[in-house]
LOPAFI-193441 format. One record per residue (C-alpha): x, y, z. Coordinates in steps of 0.2 Angstrom, whole numbers, padded with zeros to 4 digits, always signed. Example, Ala and Ser with C-alpha at 12.3 -4.5 7.8 and 13.67 -1.06 7.14 Angstrom:
REM residues 2
+0062-0022+0039+0068-0005+0036
END
This chain:
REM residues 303
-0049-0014-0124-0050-0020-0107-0034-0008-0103-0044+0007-0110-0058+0003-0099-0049+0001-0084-0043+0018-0087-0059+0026-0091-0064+0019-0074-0050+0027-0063-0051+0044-0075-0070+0043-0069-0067+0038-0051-0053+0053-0051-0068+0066-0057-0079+0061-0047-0070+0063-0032-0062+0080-0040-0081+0086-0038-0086+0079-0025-0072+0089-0016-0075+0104-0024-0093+0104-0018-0088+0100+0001-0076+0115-0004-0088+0125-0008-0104+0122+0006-0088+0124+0020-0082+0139+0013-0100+0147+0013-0103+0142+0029-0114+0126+0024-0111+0105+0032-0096+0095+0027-0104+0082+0023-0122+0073+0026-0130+0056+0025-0112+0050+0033-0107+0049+0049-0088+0050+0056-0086+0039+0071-0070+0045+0084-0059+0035+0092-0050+0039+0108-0043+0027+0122-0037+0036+0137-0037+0054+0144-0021+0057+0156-0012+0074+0161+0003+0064+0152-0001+0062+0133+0006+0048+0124+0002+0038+0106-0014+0033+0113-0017+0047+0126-0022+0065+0126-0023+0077+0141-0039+0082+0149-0038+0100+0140-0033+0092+0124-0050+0085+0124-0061+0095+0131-0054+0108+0114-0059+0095+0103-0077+0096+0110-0077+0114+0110-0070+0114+0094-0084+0103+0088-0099+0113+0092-0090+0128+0086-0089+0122+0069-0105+0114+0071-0102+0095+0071-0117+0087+0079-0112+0072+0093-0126+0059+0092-0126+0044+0103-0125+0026+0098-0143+0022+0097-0144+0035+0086-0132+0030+0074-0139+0013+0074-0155+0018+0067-0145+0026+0057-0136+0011+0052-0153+0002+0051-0160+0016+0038-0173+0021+0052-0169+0037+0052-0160+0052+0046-0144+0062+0055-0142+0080+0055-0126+0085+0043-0109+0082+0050-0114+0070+0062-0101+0065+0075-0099+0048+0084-0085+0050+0100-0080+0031+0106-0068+0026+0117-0059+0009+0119-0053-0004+0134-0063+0004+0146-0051+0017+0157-0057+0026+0173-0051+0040+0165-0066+0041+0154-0078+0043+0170-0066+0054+0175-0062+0067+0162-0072+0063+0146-0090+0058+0157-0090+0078+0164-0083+0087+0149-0095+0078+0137-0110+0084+0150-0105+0102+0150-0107+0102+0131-0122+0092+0132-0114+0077+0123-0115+0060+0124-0101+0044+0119-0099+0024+0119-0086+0015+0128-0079-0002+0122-0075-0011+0138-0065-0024+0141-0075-0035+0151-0064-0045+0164-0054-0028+0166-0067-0018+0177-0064-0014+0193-0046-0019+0191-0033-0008+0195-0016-0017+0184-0007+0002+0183-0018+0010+0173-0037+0009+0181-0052+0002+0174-0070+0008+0176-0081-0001+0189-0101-0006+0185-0106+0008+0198-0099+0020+0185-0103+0012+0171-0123+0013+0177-0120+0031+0182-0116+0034+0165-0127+0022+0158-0143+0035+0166-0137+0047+0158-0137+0041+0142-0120+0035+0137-0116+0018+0129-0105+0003+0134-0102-0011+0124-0091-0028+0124-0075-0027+0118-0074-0046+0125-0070-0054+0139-0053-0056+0140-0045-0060+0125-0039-0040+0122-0022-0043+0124-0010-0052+0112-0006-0070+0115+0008-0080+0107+0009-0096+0093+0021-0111+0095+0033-0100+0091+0031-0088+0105+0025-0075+0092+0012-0062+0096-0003-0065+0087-0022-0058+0091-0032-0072+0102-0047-0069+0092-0041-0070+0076-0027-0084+0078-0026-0101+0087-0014-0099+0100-0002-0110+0111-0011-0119+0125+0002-0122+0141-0009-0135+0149-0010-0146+0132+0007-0141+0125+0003-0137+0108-0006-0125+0097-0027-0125+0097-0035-0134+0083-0045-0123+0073-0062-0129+0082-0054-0125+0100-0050-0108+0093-0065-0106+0088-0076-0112+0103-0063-0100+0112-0066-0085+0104-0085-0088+0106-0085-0093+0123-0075-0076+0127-0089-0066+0118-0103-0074+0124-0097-0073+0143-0093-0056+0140-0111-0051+0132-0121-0059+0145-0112-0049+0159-0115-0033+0149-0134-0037+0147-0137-0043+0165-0129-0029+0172-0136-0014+0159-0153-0022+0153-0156-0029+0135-0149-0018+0123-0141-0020+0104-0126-0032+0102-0109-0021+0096-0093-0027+0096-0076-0017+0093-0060-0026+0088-0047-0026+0098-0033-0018+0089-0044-0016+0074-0041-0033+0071-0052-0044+0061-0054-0061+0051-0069-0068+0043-0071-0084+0057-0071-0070+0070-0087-0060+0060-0093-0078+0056-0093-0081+0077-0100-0064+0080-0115-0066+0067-0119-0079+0076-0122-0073+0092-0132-0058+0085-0119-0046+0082-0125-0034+0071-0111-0017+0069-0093-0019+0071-0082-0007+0074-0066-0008+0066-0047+0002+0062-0053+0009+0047-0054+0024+0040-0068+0035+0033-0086+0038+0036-0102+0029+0038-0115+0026+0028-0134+0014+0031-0132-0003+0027-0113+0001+0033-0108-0017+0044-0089-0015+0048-0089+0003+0056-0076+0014+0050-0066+0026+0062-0056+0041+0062-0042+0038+0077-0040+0054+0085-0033+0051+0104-0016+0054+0102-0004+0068+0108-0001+0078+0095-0020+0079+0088-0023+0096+0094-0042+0105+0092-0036+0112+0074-0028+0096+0067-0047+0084+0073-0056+0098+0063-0043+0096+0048-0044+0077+0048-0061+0079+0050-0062+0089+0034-0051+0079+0023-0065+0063+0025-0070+0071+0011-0055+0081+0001-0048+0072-0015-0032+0071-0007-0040+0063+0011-0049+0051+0000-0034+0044-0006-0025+0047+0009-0039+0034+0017-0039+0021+0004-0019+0021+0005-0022+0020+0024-0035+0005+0024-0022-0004+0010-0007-0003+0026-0020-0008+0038-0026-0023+0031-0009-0030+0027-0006-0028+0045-0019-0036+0053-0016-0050+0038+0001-0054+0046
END
């Protein structure tokens, strides 16, 4: 009995996808949305003439945006899609969120005058304790951030500085935020309460310096690597955090509290292969191309 139902339930979920996809299918090939009520959030990190795994070059990007409004994806900014979120309002179809992470100078830039001359807007994720620093790669200053800022684009924490990996007793990466970590000065591993004071000392440093510097705005945070536990939301709840945005995959809905994102900032996703990503958010073979994606991504971030 139970084994009959169980396969009733996948033979419905299948169909119902099936036709779901055939109606997306159907609106895109007669010229109508691809999807609506939803929003796909964009992720990029860097824009240099040399691509990489988590760089594009300047032209690269500035086809994706073209190739956007040519296929008539609306970009709506943050505040936007948190009223979204908040069920305040409605979005136009195909509604398109661009963020970026860490907090490069090369947003400023190459994204900052590219997204203007379309008339676009985006959100940075910027680590904190990084700006103004110049480690190789350079960072925004606040000058820039404020210029932005005027014009409408978002900035948001993306902590302090517990970005980047740190290491257990064993010297083994692991994430500062979701994992105690060796201390030098004590010579041993945190206890779960210093790890956790820690982690919401860095997020509460780094959210005051965002709101003295930009005003009072909503409190968002991204993870770094995409990397999450439930102590870490637990934290962030309690600092009034109220979107996060994640490593996963898909689209967005209201009520939607871990943000799903579609990665789209490396080398080799020209113009045509964002607008087939984009359409298999919602393809039968996309939909389970997510959930298999989302399965690989949370055993990572469980290790």
């Amino acid at each position: 009995m139970k084994k009959n139902m169980r396969r009733f339930i996948v033979v419905t979920f299948m169909f119902v996808i099936f036709f779901y996809s055939v109606l997306h299918d159907y609106y895109r090939k007669t010229g109508g949305y691809h999807f609506s009520n939803r929003v796909a959030v964009l992720e990029y990190h860097h824009i240099d003439p040399s691509a990489s795994d988590y760089t594009i070059t300047p032209e690269t990007f500035r086809n994706h945006l073209a190739a956007l409004k040519a296929n008539h994806y609306n970009v709506i900014s943050m505040d936007q899609f948190v009223s979204f979120l908040n069920g305040k309002m409605s979005v136009p179809p195909d509604a398109v969120v661009i963020t970026f992470d860490d907090g490069y100078e090369s947003f400023y830039k190459y994204a900052y005058p590219a997204l203007k001359d379309q008339n676009m807007t985006a959100t940075n994720f910027i680590i904190v304790d990084y700006l103004g620093t110049n480690p190789g790669t350079p960072f925004l200053n606040w000058d820039e951030i404020q210029e932005m800022k005027n014009d409408g684009f978002g900035f948001y924490s993306h902590t302090y500085k517990s970005h980047d990996f740190s290491v257990d007793q064993n010297g083994n990466p692991v994430s500062p935020l979701t994992n105690p970590i060796f201390s030098k000065d004590k010579n041993r591993m945190e206890t779960e309460e210093e790890y956790k004071q820690r982690v919401k000392a860095d997020l509460m440093k780094a959210e005051e310096i965002i709101q003295s510097k930009l005003g009072i705005q909503d409190k968002i945070f991204c993870f770094p690597h995409g990397r999450y536990n439930q102590t870490l939301i637990d934290i962030g709840d309690q600092l009034g955090y109220s979107y996060y945005f994640t490593g996963l995959d898909g689209l967005n809905t209201p009520g939607t509290k871990l943000i799903k994102r579609v990665n789209v900032g490396s080398a080799d996703i020209t113009a045509n292969s964002l607008l087939r990503i984009l359409n298999g958010e919602t393809s039968v073979i996309g939909n389970l191309r997510i959930i298999l994606k989302n399965i690989i991504v949370k055993q990572r971030m469980a290790k």
